[in-house]
PAKOLTOR-999698 format. One record per atom (N, C-alpha, C, CB): residue in one letter; atom name; y, x, z; residue number from 1. Coordinates in pm, whole numbers, padded with zeros to 5 digits. Each point is the difference from the previous one (the first is absolute). Glycine has a CB too. Example, Ala and Ser with C-alpha at 12.3 -4.5 7.8 and 13.67 -1.06 7.14 Angstrom:
// residues 2
 residuo atomo     yy     xx     zz num
       A     N -00569  01319  00780   1
       A    CA  00119 -00089  00000   1
       A     C  00120  00090  00000   1
       A    CB -00117 -00189  00125   1
       S     N  00222  00154 -00197   2
       S    CA  00119  00082  00006   2
       S     C  00109 -00077  00073   2
       S    CB -00063  00118 -00215   2
//
This chain:
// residues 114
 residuo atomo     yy     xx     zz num
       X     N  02929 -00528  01605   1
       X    CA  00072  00092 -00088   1
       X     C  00097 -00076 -00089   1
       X    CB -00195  00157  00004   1
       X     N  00163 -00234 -00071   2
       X    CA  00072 -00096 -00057   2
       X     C  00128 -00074  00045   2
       X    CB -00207 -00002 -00062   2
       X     N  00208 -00036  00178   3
       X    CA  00100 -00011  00104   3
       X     C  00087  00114 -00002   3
       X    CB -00146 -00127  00135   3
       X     N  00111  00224 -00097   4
       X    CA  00064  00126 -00009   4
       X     C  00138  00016 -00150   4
       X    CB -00287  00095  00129   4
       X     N  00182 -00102 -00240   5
       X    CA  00109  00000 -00113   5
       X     C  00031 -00076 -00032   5
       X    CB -00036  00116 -00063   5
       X     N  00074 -00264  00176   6
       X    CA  00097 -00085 -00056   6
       X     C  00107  00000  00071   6
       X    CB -00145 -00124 -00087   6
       X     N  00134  00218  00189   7
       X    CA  00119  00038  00061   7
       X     C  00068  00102 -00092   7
       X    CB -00093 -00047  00234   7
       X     N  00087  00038 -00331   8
       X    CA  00108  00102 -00127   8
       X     C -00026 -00102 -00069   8
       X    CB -00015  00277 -00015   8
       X     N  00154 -00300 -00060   9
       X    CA  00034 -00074 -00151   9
       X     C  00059  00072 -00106   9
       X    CB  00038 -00185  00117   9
       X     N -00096  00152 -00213  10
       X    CA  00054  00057 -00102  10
       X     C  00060 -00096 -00099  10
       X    CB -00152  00177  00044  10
       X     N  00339 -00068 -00036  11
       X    CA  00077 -00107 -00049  11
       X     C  00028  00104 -00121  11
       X    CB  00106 -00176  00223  11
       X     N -00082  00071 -00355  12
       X    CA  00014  00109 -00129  12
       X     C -00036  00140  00018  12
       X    CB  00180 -00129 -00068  12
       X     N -00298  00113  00099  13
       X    CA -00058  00149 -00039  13
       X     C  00035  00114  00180  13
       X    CB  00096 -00038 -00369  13
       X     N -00043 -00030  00439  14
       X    CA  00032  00062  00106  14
       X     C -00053 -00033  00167  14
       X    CB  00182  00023 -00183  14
       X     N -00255  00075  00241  15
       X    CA  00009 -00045  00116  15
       X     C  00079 -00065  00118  15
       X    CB -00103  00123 -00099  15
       X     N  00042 -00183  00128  16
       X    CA  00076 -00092  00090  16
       X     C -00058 -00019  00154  16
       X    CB  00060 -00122 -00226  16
       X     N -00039  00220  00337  17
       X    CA -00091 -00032  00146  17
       X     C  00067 -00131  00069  17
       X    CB -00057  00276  00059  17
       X     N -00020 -00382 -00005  18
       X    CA -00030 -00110  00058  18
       X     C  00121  00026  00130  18
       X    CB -00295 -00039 -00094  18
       X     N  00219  00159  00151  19
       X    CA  00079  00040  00119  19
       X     C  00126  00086  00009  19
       X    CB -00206 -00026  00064  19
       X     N  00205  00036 -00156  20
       X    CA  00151  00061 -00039  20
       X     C  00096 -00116 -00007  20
       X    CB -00091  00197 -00148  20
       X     N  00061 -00287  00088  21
       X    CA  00144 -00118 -00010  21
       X     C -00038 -00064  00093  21
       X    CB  00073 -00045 -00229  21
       X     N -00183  00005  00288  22
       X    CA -00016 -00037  00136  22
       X     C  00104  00046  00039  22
       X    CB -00214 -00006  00035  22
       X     N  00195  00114  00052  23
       X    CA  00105  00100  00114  23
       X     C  00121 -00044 -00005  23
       X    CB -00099  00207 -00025  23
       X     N  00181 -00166 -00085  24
       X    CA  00116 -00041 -00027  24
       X     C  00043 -00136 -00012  24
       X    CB -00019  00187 -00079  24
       X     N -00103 -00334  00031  25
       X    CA  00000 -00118  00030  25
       X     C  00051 -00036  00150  25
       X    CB -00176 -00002 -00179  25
       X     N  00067  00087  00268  26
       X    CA  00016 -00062  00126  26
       X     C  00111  00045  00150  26
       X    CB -00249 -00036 -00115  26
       X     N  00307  00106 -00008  27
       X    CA  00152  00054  00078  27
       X     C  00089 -00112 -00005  27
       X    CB -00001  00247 -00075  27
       X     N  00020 -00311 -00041  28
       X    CA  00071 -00115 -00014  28
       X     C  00058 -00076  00145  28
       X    CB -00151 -00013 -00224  28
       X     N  00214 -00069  00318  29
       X    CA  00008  00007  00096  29
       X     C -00040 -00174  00006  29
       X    CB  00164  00248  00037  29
       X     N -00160 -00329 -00172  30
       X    CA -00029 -00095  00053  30
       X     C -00174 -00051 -00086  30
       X    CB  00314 -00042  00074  30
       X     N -00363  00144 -00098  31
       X    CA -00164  00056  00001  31
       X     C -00053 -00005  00081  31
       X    CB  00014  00117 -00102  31
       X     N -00110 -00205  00147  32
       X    CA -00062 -00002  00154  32
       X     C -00146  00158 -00055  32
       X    CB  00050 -00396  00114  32
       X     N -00134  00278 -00262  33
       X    CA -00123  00051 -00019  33
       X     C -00026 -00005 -00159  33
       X    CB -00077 -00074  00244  33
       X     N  00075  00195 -00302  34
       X    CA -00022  00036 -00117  34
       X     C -00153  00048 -00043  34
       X    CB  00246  00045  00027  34
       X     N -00296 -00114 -00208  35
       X    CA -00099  00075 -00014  35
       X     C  00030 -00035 -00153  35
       X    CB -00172  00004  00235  35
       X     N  00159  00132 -00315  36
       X    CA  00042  00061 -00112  36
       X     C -00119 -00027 -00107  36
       X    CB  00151  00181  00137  36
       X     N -00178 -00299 -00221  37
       X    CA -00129  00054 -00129  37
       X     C  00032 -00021 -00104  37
       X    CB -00172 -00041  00093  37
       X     N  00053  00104 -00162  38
       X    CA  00054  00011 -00159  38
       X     C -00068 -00156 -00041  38
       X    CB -00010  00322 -00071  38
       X     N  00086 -00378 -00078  39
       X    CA -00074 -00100 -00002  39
       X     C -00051  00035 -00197  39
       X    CB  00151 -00195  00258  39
       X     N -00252  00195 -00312  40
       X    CA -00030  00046 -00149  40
       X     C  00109 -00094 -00105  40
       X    CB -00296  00058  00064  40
       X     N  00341  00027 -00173  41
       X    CA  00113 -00056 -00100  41
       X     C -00114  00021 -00148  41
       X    CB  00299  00099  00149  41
       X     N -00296 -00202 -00250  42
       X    CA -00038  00030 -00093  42
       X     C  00007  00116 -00027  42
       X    CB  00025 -00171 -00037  42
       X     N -00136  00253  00001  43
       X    CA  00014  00179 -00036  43
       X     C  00116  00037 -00007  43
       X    CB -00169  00021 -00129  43
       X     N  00240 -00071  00260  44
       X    CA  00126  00084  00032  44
       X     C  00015  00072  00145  44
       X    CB  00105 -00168 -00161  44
       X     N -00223  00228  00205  45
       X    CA -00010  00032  00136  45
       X     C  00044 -00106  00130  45
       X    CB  00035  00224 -00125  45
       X     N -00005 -00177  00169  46
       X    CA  00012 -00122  00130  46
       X     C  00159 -00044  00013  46
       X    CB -00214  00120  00164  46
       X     N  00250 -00197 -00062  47
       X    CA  00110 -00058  00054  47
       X     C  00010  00020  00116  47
       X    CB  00002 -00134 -00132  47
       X     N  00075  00198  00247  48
       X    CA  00019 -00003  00134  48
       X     C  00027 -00129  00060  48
       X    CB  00069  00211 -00031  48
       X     N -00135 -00232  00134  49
       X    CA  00069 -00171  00022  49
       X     C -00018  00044  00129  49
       X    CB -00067 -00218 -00186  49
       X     N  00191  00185  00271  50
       X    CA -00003 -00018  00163  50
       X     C -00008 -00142  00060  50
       X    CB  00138  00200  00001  50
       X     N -00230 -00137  00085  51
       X    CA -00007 -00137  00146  51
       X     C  00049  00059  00128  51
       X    CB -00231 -00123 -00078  51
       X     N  00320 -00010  00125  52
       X    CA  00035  00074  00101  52
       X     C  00019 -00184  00087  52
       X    CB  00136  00319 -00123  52
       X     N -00155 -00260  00255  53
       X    CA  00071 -00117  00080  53
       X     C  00126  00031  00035  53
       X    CB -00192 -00069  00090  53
       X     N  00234  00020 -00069  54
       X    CA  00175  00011  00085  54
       X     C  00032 -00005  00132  54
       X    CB  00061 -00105 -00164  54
       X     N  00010  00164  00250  55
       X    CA  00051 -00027  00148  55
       X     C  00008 -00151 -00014  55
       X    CB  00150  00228  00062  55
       X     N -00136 -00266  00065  56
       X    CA  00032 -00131  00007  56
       X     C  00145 -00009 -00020  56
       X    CB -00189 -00052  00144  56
       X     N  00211 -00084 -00234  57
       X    CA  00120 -00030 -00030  57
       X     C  00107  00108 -00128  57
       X    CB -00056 -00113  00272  57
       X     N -00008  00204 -00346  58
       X    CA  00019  00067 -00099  58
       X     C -00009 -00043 -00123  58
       X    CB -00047  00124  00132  58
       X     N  00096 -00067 -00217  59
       X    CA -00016 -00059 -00142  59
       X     C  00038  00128 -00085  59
       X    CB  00067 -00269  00051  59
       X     N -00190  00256 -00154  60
       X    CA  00047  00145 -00095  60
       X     C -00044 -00066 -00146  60
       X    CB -00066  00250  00190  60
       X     N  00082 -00173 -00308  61
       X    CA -00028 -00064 -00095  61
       X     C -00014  00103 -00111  61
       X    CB  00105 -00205  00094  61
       X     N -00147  00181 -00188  62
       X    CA -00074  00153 -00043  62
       X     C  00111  00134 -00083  62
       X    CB -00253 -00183 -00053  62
       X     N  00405  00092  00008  63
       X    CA  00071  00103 -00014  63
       X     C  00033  00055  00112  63
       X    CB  00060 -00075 -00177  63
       X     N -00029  00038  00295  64
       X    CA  00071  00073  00152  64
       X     C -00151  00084  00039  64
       X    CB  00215 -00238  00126  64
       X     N -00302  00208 -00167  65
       X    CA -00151  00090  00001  65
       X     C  00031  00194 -00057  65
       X    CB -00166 -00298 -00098  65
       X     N  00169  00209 -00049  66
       X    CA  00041  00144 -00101  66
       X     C  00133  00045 -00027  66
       X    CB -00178 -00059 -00116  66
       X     N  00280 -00008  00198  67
       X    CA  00078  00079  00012  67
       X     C -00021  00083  00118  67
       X    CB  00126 -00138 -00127  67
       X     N -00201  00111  00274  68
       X    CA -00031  00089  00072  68
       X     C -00048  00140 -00004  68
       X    CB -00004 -00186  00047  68
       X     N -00097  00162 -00148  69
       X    CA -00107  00090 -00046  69
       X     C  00080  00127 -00107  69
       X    CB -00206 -00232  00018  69
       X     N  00313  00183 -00075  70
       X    CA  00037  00053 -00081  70
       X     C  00051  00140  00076  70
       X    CB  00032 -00226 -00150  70
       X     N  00034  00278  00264  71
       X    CA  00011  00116  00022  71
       X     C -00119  00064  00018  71
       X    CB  00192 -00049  00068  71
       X     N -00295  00059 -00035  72
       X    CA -00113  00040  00054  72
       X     C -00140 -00037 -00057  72
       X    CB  00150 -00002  00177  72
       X     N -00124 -00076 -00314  73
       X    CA -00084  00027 -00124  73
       X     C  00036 -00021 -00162  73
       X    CB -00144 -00058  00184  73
       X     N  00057  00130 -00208  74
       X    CA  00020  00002 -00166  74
       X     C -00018 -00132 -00074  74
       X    CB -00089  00231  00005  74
       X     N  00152 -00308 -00071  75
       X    CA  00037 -00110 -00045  75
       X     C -00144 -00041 -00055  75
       X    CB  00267  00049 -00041  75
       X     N -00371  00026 -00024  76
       X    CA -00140 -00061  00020  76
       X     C -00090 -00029  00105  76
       X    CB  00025  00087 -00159  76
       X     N  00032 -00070  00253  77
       X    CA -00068 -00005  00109  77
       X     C  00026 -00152  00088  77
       X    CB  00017  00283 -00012  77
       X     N  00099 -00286 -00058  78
       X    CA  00064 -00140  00090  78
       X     C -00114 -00098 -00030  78
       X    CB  00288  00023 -00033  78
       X     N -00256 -00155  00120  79
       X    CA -00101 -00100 -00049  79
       X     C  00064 -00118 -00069  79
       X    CB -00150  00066  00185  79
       X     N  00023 -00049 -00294  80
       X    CA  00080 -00140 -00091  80
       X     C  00026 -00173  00038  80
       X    CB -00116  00155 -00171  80
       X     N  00007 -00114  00273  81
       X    CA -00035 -00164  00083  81
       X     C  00001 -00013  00099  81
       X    CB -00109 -00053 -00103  81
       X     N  00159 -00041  00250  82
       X    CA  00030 -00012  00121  82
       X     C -00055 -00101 -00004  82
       X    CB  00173  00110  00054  82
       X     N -00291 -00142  00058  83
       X    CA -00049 -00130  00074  83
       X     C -00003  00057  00151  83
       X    CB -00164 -00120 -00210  83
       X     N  00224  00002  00247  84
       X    CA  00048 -00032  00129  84
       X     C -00084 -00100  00103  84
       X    CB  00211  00043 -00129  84
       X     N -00266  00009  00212  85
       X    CA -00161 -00036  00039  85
       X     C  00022 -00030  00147  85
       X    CB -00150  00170 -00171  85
       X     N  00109 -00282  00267  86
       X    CA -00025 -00005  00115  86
       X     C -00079  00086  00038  86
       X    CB  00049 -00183 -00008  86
       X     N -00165  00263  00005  87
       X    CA -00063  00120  00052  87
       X     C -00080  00042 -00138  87
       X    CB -00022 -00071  00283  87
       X     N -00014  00192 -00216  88
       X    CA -00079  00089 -00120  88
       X     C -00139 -00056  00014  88
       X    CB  00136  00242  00008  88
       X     N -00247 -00253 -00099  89
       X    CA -00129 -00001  00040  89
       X     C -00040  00102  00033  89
       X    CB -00035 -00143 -00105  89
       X     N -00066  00144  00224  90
       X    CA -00084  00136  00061  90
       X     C -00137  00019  00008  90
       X    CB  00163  00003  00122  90
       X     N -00255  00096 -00153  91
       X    CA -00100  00010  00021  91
       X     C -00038  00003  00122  91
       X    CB  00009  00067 -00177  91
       X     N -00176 -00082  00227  92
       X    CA -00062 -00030  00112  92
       X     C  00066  00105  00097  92
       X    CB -00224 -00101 -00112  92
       X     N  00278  00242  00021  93
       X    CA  00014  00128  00142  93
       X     C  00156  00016 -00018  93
       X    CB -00258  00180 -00007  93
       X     N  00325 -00328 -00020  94
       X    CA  00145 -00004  00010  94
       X     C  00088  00042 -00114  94
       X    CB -00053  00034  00217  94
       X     N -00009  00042 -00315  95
       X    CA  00132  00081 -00086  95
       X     C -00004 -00115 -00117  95
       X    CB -00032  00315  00045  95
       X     N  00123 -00303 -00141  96
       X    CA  00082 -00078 -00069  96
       X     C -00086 -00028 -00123  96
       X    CB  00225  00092  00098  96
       X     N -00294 -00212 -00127  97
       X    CA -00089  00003 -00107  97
       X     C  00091 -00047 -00131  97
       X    CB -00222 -00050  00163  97
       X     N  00211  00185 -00223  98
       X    CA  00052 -00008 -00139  98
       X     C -00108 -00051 -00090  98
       X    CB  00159  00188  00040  98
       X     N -00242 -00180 -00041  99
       X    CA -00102 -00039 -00132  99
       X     C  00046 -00160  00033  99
       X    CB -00260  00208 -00020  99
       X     N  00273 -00258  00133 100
       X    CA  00016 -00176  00032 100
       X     C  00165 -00011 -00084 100
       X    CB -00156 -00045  00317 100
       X     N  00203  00140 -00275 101
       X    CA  00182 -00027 -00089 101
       X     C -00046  00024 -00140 101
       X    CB  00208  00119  00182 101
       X     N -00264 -00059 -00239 102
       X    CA  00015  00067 -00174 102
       X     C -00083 -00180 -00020 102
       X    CB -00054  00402 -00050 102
       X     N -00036 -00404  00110 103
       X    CA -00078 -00116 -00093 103
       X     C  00118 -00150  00000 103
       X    CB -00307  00101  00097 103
       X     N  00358 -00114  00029 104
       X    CA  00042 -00150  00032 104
       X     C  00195  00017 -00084 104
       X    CB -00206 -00054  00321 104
       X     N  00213  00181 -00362 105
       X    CA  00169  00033 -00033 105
       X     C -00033  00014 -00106 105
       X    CB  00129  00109  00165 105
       X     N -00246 -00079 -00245 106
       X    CA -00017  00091 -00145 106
       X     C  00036 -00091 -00156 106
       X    CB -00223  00147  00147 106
       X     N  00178 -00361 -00088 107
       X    CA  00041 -00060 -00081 107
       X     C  00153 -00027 -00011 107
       X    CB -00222 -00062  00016 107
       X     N  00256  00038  00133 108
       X    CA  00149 -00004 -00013 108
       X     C  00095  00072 -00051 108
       X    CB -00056 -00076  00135 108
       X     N  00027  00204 -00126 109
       X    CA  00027  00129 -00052 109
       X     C  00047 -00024 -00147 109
       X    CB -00175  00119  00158 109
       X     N  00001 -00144 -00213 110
       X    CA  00008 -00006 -00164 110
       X     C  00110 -00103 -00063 110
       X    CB -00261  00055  00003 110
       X     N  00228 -00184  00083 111
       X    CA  00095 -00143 -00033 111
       X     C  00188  00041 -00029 111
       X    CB -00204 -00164  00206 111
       X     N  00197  00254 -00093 112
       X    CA  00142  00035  00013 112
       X     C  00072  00113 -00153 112
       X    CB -00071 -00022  00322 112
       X     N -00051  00060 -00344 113
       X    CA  00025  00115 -00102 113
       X     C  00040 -00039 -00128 113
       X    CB -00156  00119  00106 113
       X     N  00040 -00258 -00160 114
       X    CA -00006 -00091 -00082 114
       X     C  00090 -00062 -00049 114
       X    CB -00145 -00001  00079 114
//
């Protein structure tokens, strides 16, 4: 269950679905593989941070990110942080282990904020 509601972030007071900026993440054309989490802000609700790998031989960078996003989401929704990952980690039945991204991104996250 818990898993469940960390696929929503809450940014200033607002929902935020995982798979919603996903979707629109992985339209991008030089987006191979996207996965969307929230990461915790001093009692300031969360931060969106994307992972994504890249096609081979691509390069994106996190304004050409949110300027993508910008027709097709609401400017809280964008993500504040881009890491750029040789593959996603996966659980034993294949899908994309986010609890492994929030823990191993969550200091970097903070460092960056700092």
């Amino acid at each position: 269950m818990l898993d469940r509601l960390k696929d929503m972030i809450i940014v200033r007071g607002s929902n935020v679905y995982c798979s919603e900026v996903e979707q629109v993440i992985a339209t991008h054309e030089m987006i191979h593989e996207v996965a969307v989490i929230g990461i915790p802000l001093d009692c300031k609700g969360e931060t969106i941070v994307a992972c994504v790998v890249l096609r081979k031989g691509c390069h994106v960078n996190l304004a050409q990110l949110q300027k993508y996003c910008e027709s097709s989401l609401a400017r809280y929704k964008w993500p504040s942080h881009l890491f750029i990952l040789d593959a996603l980690p996966r659980t034993a039945v294949d899908k994309v282990d986010k609890k492994l991204l929030r823990k191993e991104l969550s200091l970097s996250v903070s460092e960056a904020i700092s």
